[in-house]
DRENLUMZA-623930 format. One record per residue (C-alpha): x, y, z. Coordinates in steps of 0.2 Angstrom, whole numbers, plus 5000, padded with zeros to 4 digits. Layout:
// DRENLUMZA-623930
XYZ;...
This chain:
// DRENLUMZA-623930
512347724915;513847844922;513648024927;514648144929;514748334935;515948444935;517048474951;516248644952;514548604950;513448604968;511448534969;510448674975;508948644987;507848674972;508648534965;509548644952;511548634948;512448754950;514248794940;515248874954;516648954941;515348964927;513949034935;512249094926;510849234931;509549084923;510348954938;510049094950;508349074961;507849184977;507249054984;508848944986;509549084993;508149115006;508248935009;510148945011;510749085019;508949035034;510148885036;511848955039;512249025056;513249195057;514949205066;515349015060;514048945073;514949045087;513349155094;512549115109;511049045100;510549015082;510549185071;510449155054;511449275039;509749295032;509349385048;510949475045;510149505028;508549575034;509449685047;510549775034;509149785022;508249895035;509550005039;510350045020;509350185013;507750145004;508550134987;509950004990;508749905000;508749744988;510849774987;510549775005;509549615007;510549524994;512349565000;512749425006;511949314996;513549224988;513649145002;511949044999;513448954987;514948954995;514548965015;514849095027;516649095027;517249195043;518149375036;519649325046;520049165035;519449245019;520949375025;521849225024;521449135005;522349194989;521649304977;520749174967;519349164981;518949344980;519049324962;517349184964;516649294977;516549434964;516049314949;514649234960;514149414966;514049484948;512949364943;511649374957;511749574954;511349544934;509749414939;509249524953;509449694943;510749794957;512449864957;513849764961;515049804968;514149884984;513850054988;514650125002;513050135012;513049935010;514649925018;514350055034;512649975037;513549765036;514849845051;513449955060;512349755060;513949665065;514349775079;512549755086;512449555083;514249545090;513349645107;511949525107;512449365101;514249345108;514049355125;514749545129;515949545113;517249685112;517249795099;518849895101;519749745091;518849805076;518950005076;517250005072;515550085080;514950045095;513149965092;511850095088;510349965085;509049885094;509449705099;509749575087;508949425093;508949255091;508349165074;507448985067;507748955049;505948915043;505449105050;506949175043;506549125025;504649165025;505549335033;506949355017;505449305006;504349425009;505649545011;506049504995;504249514988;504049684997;505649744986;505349694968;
């Protein structure tokens, strides 16, 4: 007996497929995210220690206001399919990328029941949690590179996966 998948399709930790270029709300489970984004280190692995994007998550979810906490918590949660790609190579990939980025996004938006594309409140609160995580995690980072804020948050520390799901999960729980 032979199998095969499409090129585009990944195996979830759930154990469901997922169709990367033909992606469904129905495929879409918080929990693979929760697991995925607890297992994916920030800043491609370059911190001092562990700190997952689901700590990230959590951190912008708490800063956003009240009614774009969900956005907040899931803004990043494409990447529980297609990794934590550093912004400086995305600056680097053609269109087509951004084009799956959106695609992927929409769908999680439609299951999850928030606007996509972000608010501008998502997008200040993602560069005010950078800042601080670049402060705390990076050994001293500069921020003058960036022409962003200066950190203005208490410290971000250090993560474990495991936490960081039951963290996203209940964060999660606490939303919906």
């Amino acid at each position: 007996m032979t199998y095969t998948m499409s090129k585009s399709v990944i195996q979830l930790r759930s154990g469901r497929h997922f169709d990367l270029l033909n992606p469904h709300p129905e495929d879409v489970q918080i929990e693979d995210i929760a697991h995925a984004l607890s297992n994916l280190c920030r800043f491609t692995g370059h911190c001092d220690q562990f700190y997952s994007v689901a700590q990230h998550s959590l951190l912008v979810s708490a800063i956003v206001p009240a009614e774009h906490a969900l956005a907040g918590l899931l803004h990043d949660a494409v990447e529980a399919y297609i990794g934590d790609i550093s912004t400086p190579l995305k600056r680097t990939l053609d269109s087509s990328f951004v084009a799956l980025e959106d695609l992927i996004q929409c769908t999680i938006a439609e299951k999850f029941g928030y606007v996509y594309p972000f608010s501008p409140e998502i997008k200040e609160a993602d560069v005010v949690a950078l800042s601080t995580e670049k402060r705390d995690l990076m050994g001293g980072w500069s921020f003058h590179w960036m022409g962003g804020p200066e950190p203005s948050l208490r410290a971000a520390s250090p993560s474990w996966p495991r936490g960081d799901y039951l963290e996203f999960m209940s964060r999660f729980d606490q939303l919906s």
